[in-house]
C-alpha positions in Angstrom: 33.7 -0.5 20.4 33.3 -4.1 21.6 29.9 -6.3 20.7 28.7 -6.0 24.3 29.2 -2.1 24.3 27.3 -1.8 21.0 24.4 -3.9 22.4 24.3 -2.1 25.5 24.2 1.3 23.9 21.2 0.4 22.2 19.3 -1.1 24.7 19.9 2.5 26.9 18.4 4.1 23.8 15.4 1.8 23.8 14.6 2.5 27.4 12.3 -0.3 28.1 13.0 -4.2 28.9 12.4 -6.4 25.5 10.4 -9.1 25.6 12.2 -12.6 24.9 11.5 -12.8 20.9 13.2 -9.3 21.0 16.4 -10.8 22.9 16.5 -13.9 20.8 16.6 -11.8 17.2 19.0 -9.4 18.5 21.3 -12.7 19.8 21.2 -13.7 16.1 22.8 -10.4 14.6 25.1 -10.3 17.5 26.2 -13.9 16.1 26.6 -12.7 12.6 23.5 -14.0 11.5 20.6 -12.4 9.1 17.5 -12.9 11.1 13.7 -13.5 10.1 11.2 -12.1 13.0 7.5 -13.3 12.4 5.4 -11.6 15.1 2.1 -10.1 15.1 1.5 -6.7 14.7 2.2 -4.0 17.0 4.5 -6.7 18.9 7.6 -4.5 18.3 9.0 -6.1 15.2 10.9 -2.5 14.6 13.4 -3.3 17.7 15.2 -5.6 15.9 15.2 -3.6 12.8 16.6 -0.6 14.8 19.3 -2.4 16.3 20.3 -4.0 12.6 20.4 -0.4 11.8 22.2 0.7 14.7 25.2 -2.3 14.8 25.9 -1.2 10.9 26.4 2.3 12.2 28.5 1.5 14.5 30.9 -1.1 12.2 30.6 2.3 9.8 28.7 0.6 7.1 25.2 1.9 5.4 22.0 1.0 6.5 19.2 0.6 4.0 15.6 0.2 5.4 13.4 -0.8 2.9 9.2 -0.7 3.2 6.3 -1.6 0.2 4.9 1.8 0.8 5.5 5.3 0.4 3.5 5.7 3.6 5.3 4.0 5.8 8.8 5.0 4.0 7.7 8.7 5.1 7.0 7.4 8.6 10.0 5.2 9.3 12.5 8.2 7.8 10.9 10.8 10.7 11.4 8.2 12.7 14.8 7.0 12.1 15.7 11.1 11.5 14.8 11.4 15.4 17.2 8.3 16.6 20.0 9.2 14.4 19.5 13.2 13.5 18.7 14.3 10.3 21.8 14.7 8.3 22.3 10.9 8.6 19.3 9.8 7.2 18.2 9.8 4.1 14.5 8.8 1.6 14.1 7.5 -1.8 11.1 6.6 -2.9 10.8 7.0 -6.7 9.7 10.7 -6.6 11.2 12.0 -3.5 15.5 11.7 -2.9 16.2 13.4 -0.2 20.0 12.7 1.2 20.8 9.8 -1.1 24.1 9.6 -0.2 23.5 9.4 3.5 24.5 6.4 5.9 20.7 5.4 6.4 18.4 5.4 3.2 15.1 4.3 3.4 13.3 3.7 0.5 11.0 1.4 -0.6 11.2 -2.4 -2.0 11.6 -1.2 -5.2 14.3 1.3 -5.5 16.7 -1.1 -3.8 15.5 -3.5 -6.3 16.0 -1.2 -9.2 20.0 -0.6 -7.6 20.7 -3.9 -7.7 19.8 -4.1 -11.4 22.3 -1.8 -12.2 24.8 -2.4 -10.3 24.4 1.2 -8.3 27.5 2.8 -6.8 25.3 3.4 -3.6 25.7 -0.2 -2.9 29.0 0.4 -1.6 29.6 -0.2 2.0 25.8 -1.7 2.6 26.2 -3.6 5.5 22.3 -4.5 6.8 18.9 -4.3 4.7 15.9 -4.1 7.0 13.0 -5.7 4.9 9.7 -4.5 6.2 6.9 -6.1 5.7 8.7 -9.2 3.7 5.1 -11.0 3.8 4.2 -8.6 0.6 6.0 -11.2 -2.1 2.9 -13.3 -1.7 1.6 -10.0 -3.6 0.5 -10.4 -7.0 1.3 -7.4 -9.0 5.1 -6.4 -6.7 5.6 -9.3 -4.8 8.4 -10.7 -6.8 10.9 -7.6 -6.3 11.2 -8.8 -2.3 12.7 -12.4 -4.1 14.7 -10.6 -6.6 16.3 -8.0 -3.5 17.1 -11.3 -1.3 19.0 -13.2 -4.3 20.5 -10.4 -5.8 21.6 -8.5 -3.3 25.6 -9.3 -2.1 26.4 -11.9 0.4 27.8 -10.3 2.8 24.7 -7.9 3.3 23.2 -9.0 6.7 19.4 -8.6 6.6 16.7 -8.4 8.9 13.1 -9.4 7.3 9.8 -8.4 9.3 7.1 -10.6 8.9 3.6 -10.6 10.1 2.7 -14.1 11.7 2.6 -16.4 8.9 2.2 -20.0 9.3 5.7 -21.3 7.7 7.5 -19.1 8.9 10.4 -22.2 9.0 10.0 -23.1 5.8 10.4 -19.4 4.6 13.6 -19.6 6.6 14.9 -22.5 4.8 14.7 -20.9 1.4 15.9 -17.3 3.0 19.0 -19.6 4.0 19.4 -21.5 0.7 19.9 -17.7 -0.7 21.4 -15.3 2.3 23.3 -17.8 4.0 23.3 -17.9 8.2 19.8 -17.3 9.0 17.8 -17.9 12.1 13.8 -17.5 12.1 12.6 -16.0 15.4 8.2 -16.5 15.8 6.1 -14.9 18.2 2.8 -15.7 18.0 1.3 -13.6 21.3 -0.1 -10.4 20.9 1.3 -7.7 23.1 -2.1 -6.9 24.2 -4.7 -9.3 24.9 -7.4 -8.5 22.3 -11.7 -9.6 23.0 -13.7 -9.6 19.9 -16.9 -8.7 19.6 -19.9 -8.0 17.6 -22.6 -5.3 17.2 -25.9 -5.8 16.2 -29.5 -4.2 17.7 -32.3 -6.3 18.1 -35.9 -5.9 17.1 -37.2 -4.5 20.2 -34.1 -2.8 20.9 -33.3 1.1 20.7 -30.0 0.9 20.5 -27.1 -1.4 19.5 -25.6 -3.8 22.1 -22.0 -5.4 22.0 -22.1 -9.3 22.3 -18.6 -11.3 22.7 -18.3 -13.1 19.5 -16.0 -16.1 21.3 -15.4 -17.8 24.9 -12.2 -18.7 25.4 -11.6 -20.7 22.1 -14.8 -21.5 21.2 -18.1 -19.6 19.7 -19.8 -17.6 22.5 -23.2 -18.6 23.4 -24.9 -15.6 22.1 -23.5 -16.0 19.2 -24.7 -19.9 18.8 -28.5 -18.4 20.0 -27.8 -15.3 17.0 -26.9 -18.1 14.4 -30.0 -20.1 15.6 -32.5 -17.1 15.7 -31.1 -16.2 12.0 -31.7 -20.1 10.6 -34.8 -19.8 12.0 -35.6 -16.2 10.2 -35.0 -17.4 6.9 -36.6 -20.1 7.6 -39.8 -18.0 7.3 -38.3 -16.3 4.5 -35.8 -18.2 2.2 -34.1 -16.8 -0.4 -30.9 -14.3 -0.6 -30.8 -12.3 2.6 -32.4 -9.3 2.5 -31.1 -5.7 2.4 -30.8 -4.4 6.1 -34.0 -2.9 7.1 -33.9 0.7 8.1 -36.2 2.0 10.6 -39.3 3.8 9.0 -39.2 1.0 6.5 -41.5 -2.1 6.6 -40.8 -5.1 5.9 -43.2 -8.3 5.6 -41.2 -10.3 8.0 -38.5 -7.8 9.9 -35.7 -9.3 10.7 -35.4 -9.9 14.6 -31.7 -8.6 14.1 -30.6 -5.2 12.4 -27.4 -4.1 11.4 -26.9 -1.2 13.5 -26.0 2.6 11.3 -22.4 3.9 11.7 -23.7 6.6 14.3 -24.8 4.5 16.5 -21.8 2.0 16.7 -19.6 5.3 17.1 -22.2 6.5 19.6 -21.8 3.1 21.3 -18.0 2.8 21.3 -18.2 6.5 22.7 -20.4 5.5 25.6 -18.6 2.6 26.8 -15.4 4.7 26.6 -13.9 2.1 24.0 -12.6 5.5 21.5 -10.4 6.2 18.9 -11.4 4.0 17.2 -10.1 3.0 13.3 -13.3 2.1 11.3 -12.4 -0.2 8.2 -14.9 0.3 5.2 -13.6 -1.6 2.1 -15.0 1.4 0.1 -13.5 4.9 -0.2 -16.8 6.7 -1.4 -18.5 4.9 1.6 -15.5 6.3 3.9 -16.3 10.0 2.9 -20.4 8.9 3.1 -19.6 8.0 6.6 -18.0 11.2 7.7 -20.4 13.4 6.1 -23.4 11.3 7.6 -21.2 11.8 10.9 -20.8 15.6 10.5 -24.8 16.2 9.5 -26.0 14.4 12.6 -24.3 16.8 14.6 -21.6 14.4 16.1 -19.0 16.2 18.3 -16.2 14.2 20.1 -13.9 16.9 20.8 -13.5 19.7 22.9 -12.9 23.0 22.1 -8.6 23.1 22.9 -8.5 19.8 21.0 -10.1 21.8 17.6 -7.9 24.6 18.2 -5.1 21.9 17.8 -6.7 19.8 14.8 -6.9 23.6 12.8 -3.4 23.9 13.4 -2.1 20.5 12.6 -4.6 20.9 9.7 -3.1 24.5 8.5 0.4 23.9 9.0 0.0 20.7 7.0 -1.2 22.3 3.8 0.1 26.0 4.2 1.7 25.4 0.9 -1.4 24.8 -0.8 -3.4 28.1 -2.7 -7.2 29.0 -2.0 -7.3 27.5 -5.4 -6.3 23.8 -4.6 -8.0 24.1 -1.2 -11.5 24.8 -2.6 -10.7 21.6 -5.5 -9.7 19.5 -2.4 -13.0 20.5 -0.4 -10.7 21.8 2.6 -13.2 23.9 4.0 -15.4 20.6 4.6 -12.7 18.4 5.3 -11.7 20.9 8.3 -15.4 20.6 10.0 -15.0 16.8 9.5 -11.6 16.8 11.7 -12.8 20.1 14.2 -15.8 16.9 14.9 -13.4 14.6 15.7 -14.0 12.3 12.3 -11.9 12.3 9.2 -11.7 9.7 6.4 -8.2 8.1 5.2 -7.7 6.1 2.2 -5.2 6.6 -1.1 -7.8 9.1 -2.6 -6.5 11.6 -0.6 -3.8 13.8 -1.1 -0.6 13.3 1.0 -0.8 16.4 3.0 -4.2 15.6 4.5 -3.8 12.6 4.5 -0.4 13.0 6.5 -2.7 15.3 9.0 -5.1 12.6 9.7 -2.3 10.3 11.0 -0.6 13.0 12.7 -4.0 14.1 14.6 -4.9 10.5 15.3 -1.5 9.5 16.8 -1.7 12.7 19.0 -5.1 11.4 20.2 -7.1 14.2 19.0 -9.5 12.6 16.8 -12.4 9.8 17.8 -12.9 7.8 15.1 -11.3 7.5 11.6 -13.1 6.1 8.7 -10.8 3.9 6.9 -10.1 1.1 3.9 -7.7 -1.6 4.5 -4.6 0.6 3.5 -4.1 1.6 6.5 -4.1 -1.3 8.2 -0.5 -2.4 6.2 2.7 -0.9 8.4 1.5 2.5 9.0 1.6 2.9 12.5 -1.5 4.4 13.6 -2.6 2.2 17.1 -6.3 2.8 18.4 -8.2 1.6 21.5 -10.9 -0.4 18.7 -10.9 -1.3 15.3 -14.4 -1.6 13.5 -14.7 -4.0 10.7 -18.1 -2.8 8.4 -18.4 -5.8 6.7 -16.6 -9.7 7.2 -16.3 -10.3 3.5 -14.9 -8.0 0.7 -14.9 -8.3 -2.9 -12.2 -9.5 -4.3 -10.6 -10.7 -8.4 -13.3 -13.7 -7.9 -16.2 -11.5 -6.3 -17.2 -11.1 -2.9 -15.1 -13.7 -0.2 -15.2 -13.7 3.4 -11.9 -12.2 5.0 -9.5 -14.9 5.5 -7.4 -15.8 9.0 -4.4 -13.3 7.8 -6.6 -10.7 6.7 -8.5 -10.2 10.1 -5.4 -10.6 11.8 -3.8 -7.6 10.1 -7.1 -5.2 10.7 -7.7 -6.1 14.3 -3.9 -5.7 14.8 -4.1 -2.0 15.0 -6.4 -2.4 18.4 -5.0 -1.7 21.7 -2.6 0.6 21.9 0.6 -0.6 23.7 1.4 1.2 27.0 -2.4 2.8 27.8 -4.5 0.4 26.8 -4.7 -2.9 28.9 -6.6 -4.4 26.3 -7.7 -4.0 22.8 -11.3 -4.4 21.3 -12.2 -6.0 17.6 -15.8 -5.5 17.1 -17.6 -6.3 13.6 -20.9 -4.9 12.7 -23.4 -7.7 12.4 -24.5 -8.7 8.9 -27.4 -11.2 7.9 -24.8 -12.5 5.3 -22.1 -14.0 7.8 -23.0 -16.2 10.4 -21.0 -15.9 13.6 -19.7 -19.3 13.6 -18.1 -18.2 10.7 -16.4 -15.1 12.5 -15.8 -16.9 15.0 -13.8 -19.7 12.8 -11.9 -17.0 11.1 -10.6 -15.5 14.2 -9.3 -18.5 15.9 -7.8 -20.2 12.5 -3.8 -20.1 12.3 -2.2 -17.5 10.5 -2.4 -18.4 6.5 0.9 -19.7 4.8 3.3 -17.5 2.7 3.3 -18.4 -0.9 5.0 -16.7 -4.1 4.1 -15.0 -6.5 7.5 -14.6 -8.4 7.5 -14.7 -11.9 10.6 -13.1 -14.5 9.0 -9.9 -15.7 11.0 -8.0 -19.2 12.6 -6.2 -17.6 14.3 -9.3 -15.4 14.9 -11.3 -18.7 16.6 -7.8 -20.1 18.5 -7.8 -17.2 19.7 -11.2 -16.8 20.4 -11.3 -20.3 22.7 -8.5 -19.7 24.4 -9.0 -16.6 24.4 -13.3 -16.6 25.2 -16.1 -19.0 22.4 -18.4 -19.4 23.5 -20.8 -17.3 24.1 -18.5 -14.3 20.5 -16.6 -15.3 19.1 -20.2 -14.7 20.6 -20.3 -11.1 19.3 -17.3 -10.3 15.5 -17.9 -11.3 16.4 -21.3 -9.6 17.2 -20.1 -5.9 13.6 -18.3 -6.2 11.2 -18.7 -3.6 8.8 -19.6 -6.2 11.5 -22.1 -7.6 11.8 -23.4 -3.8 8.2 -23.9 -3.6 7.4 -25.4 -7.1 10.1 -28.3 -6.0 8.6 -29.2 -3.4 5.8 -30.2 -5.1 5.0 -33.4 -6.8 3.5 -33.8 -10.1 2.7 -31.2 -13.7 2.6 -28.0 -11.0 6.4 -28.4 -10.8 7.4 -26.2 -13.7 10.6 -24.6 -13.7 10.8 -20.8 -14.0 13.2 -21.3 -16.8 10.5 -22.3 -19.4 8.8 -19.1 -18.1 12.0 -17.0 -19.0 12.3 -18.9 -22.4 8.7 -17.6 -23.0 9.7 -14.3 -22.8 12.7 -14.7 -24.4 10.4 -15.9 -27.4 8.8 -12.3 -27.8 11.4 -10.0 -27.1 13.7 -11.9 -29.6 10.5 -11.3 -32.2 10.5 -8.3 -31.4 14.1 -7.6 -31.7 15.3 -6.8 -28.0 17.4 -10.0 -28.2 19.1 -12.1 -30.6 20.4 -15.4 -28.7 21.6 -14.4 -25.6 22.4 -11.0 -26.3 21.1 -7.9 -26.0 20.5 -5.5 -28.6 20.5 -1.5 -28.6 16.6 -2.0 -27.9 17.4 -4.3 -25.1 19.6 -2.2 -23.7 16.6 0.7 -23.5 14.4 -1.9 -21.9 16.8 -2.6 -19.1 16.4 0.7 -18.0 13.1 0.7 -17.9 11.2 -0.2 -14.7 7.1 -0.1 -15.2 4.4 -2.6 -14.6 4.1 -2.6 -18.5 7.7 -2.4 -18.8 7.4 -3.9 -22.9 4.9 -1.8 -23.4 6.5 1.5 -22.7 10.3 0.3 -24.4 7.9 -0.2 -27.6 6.5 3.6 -27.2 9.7 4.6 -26.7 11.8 3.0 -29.9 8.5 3.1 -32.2 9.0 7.2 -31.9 5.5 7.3 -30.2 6.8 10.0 -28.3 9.3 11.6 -30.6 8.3 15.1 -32.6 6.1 16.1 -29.4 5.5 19.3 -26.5 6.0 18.9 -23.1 2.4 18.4 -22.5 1.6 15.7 -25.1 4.6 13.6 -24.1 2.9 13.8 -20.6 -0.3 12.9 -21.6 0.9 9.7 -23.5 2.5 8.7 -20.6 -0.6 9.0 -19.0 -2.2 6.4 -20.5 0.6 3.8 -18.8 -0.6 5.4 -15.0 -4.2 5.8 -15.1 -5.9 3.0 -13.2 -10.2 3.4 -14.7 -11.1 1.6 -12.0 -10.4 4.1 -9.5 -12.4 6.8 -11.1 -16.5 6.7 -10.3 -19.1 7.5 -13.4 -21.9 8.1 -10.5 -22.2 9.7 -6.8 -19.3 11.7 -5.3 -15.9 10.8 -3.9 -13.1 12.9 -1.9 -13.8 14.8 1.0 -15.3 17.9 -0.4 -19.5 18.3 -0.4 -21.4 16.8 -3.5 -22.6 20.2 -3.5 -19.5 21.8 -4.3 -19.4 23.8 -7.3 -17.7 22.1 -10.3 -16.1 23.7 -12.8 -16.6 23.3 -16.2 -14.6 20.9 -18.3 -12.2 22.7 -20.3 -9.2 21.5 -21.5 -7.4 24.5 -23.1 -6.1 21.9 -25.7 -7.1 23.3 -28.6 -8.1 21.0 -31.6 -4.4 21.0 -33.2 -3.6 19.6 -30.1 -6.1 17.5 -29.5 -5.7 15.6 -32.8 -1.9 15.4 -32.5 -2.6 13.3 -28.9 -5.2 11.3 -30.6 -3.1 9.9 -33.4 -0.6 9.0 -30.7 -2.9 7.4 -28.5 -3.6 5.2 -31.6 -0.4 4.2 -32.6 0.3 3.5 -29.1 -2.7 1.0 -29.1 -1.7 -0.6 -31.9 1.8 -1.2 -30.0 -0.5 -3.0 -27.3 -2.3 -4.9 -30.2 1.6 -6.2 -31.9 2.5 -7.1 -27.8 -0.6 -8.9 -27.0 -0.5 -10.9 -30.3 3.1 -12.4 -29.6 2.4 -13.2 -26.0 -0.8 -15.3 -27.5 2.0 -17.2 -29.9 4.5 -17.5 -26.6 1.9 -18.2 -24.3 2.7 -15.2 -21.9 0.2 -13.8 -19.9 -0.7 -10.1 -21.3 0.9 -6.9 -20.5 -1.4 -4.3 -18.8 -2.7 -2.1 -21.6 -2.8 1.7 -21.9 -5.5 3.9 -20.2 -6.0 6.8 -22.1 -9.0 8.4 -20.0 -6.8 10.6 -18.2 -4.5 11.9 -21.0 -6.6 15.3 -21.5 -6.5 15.9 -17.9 -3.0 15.6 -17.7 -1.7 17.6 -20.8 -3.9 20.9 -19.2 -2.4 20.3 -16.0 0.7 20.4 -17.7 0.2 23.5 -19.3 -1.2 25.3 -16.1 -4.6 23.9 -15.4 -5.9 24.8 -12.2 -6.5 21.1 -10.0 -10.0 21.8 -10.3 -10.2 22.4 -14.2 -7.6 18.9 -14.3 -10.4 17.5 -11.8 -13.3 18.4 -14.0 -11.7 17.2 -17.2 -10.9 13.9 -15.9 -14.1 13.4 -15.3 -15.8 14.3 -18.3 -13.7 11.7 -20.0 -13.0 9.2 -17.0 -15.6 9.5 -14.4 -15.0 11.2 -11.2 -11.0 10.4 -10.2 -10.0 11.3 -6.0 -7.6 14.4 -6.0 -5.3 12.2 -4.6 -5.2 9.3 -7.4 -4.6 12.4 -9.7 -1.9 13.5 -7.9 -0.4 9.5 -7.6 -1.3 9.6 -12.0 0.6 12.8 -12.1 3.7 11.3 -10.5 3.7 8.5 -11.8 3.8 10.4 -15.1 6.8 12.5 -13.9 8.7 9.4 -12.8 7.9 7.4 -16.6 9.2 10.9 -18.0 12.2 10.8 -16.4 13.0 7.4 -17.4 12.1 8.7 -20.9 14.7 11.4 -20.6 17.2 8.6 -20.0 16.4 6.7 -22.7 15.1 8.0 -25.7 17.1 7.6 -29.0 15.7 11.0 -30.1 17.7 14.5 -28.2 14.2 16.4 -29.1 12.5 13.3 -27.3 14.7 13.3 -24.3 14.1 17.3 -24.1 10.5 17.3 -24.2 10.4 14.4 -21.5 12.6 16.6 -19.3 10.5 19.4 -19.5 7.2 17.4 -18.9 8.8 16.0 -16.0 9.5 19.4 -14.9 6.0 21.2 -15.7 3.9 18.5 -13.8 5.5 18.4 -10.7 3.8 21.6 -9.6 1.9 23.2 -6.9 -0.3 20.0 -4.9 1.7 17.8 -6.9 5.1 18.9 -6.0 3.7 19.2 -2.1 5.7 16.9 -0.3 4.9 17.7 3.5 7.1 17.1 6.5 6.6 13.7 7.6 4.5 12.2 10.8 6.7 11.1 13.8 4.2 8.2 15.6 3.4 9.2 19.2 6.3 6.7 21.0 4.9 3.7 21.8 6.8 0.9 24.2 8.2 -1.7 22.5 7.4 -0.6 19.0 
């Protein structure tokens, strides 16, 4: 099949005329060239990734399509399983394979990453790697795998990187060239869909809230210069912090002439001026459930009665796997009056099944408004006639920070929905602690620049010890993006990544994982391993922390290396299920043998943490994540047979109140560190026991993986 005849096959399948960044990218991989598209959401980005996809079928070579989330991994393999049929397609995503060996994987970031490391026979006949989302290597904690995929990864790969608009785009395309070869960068910067922001408020005098345009053209509106003056003026009268909103049947010495208006009544006004779905972003899961249940006790209804009868079966097909057990942990019964209202919540908190039948019910258009945290905002293709923003600042590592130019652009890019919605709407809720200039500047600013955040992590050094020489190692950390960056600066803030490397180098060779430039048998073990705290857990592992251990213990260890405290909630209620549910009581079925066995392991492992942390002081490396231990009970009962409820209720006597669905996330991640234990372990008892905890773990919701969500077609996406 000629070039042309492979192009014009694909555009029959697309079925709509592309818009001119569309033709310009696909000219670029017909000339043999990887391409860089940066384009703002919803633009139709995926086009280009298709047809990367579909020009490797056709030259018989594998396509891998690569995302940051399991999400959106789940959404583009339905997707990609309805273009090319099922049995060509295939998912990996740490702890689902299904169809490995198929023609089109997609998995996310890091498998591909993790392949590359050791040198995986899967690699063979890769002829295109779709990176979605390549913006995400400005992410702090996983950014750096998206540098290490573009180096490592063979040269005669073509790839097609998705960006969101970033500001140097070009520059990012010089590096990508530096390290891929041919590349041409492709920029849109027009939204499909013209988008009008706006804000809610209600005044004084007011009964109900109003929408105001929040710019003219490219300027502040005027309302929003006489709401800026009327608040200056307020406080005024009454300096100080800004007050709490004032709630009506409150008093207040001096009101202020501007309210922020309650959730109902912004979903009552989007309702009324026939502005629905809407996505409503809360930066707060508890206050995402808080809003539904405030939604379902005021008697909201935004559904008809056919449209329920098709939310209860989306709803019961989605967790028909599930036993009356699990349901009543998971609050179904509640959850199901929530979506039979037309209101649901989504955030990570839930568990994949419901959370799958929210998306599925939103992109079918059966639900009004969906109560949301910024998650969803990232790739998951879930388009709405409005999005809501609660709040224009968020906390963040250094407190609470208004929501920069990139970060409004990727929440308001979910609004309009392309092909029935002329236009999309952006509306924040007003809040005394923002002015709208401020809003206002925000929304018109450029898009942010794209900046590193690569740094050699243990595993890397293990791995470029063993695969490089040192002066090939070197070139690699050299053609980094971070590398690329750092030289183009002037001055002390140009520090080669080598003297990072070196630092690492200084405690693994203390602790005996190198001598020179070689690996030993413990480096060999810490190659393998692929964790945040990747040190951490090789130290467990060869110390015999694990060895001479059940099933469940070796689970609950490995626990302690999954368990995020800062997800769990020592007050109030979370997950989607009543605060008047009835709890059960915390019983962990442990018994005290048990109990003291986990507890001497728990403190040898901490004393691991202590010997790491004390040579990164010496080598000046910044600390490895310690272990969490809150959940360890919780997860040795669930892996002897605990009910989710009884795992539920014993996380939260020793952790605070954990989401089912960050459970079910700690649960396989524990199944995944297990497996990787299996590999590895000196010990044939160890590697056993870490089999079996693998095995007895991944049960009932945990082993629920439900079919996947196909989006509701949407032109030029």
């Amino acid at each position: 099949m000629t070039d042309q005849a492979v192009r014009d096959a694909f555009l029959a399948s697309v079925g709509f005329p592309l818009d001119r960044f569309q033709v310009d990218a696909l000219d670029a991989l017909d000339r043999g060239a990887s391409v860089l598209v940066s384009a703002p959401t919803g633009s139709g980005k995926t086009v280009v990734a298709g047809y990367g996809v579909h020009r490797a079928r056709a030259a018989d070579r594998k396509a891998f399509y690569t995302t940051p989330l399991k999400a959106l991994s789940n959404q583009k393999f339905a997707d990609l399983c309805e273009e090319h049929g099922e049995g060509t397609v295939g998912l990996l995503t740490g702890d689902v394979a299904i169809r490995p060996g198929a023609p089109i994987v997609v998995m996310t970031t890091e498998v591909l990453r993790n392949m590359l490391l050791t040198g995986s026979p899967q690699l063979d006949g890769l002829g295109v790697v779709v990176l979605d989302e390549v913006h995400f290597l400005q992410d702090p904690y996983r950014g750096g795998v998206w540098e290490e995929v573009l180096i490592l990864t063979p040269t005669d790969v073509t790839f097609v990187c998705l960006s969101a608009t970033v500001a140097n785009a070009q520059v990012l395309g010089e590096w990508l060239r530096s390290v891929r070869g041919t590349l041409e960068v492709v920029v849109e910067r027009t939204r499909p869909i013209d988008l009008h922001h706006h804000v809610t408020l209600e005044r004084r005098n007011d009964d109900q809230p109003v929408l105001v345009d929040l710019l003219d053209g490219q300027a502040l509106s005027a309302e929003g210069r006489r709401v800026d003056a009327v608040m200056r003026a307020q406080r005024r009268l009454r300096p100080g912090p800004a007050p709490r909103m004032v709630r009506r049947g409150r008093r207040s010495a001096t009101p202020s002439p501007i309210r922020t208006p309650r959730r109902t009544e912004v979903v009552e006004l989007l309702e009324a001026r026939d502005l629905l779905p809407c996505i409503y972003f809360i930066f707060s899961r508890a206050a995402c459930e808080d809003a539904v249940r405030y939604c379902v006790r005021e008697g909201m209804r935004l559904l008809d009665r056919g449209t329920r009868r098709r939310i209860r079966a989306i709803a019961e097909e989605r967790t028909e796997d599930l036993g009356d057990e699990d349901l009543e942990a998971l609050g179904w019964h509640e959850w199901m009056e929530a979506l039979e209202s037309g209101v649901a919540a989504h955030h990570a908190g839930l568990v994949p099944s419901m959370k799958l039948a929210v998306e599925q019910c939103f992109t079918e258009g059966l639900l009004g408004v969906v109560f949301a945290t910024e998650t969803l905002s990232l790739g998951i293709n879930m388009p709405a006639r409005t999005v809501v923003i609660e709040r224009f600042s968020k906390f963040g590592g250094a407190g609470r920070a208004t929501l920069t130019s990139g970060e409004y652009a990727q929440l308001t890019g979910r609004a309009g929905r392309r092909g029935l919605d002329d236009e999309g709407h952006a509306v924040v809720v007003f809040n005394e602690e923002t002015p709208f200039s401020d809003m206002a500047r925000v929304a018109l600013a450029p898009p942010p620049d794209l900046h590193s955040s690569f740094r050699p992590t243990y595993n890397l050094t293990a791995n470029l010890v063993g695969r490089f020489d040192r002066e090939t190692a070197h070139q690699v950390l050299s053609r980094s993006y971070a590398q690329f960056e750092a030289d183009r600066r002037a001055g002390p803030a140009r520090r080669p990544l080598t003297e990072t490397l070196a630092r690492r180098l200084g405690v693994l060779e203390e602790l005996g994982y190198v001598r020179g430039w070689h690996l030993t048998g413990r480096g060999e073990v810490l190659r393998g391993i692929y964790h945040e705290s990747d040190l951490l857990v090789a130290e467990a592992v060869l110390d015999g922390v694990l060895d001479d251990l059940e099933p469940s213990l070796v689970a609950a260890v490995c626990s302690a290396f999954a368990f995020e405290p800062r997800r769990a909630r020592r007050m109030g209620h979370q997950g989607p299920h009543a605060p008047s549910r009835r709890v059960p009581r915390a019983s962990d079925r442990l018994g005290q043998r048990r109990r003291d066995e986990l507890q001497l392991r728990l403190a040898l492992l901490a004393t691991c943490a202590v010997r790491v942390a004390g040579l990164e002081d010496v080598h000046l490396v910044p600390h490895t994540r310690g272990p969490e231990p809150q959940a360890a009970a919780a997860v040795a009962a669930w892996a002897r047979g605990a009910s989710l409820g009884d795992a539920l209720a014993v996380v939260a006597r020793d952790a605070g109140e954990v989401a089912p669905g960050d459970f079910v996330r700690v649960v396989r991640q524990v199944a995944d560190l297990c497996e990787q234990v299996a590999r590895l372990a000196p010990a044939p008892a160890t590697q056993a026991a870490a089999t079996e905890a693998a095995r007895t773990v991944v049960r009932s919701v945990v082993a629920h993986v439900p079919p996947t969500v196909t989006a509701a077609p949407e032109p030029g996406l």
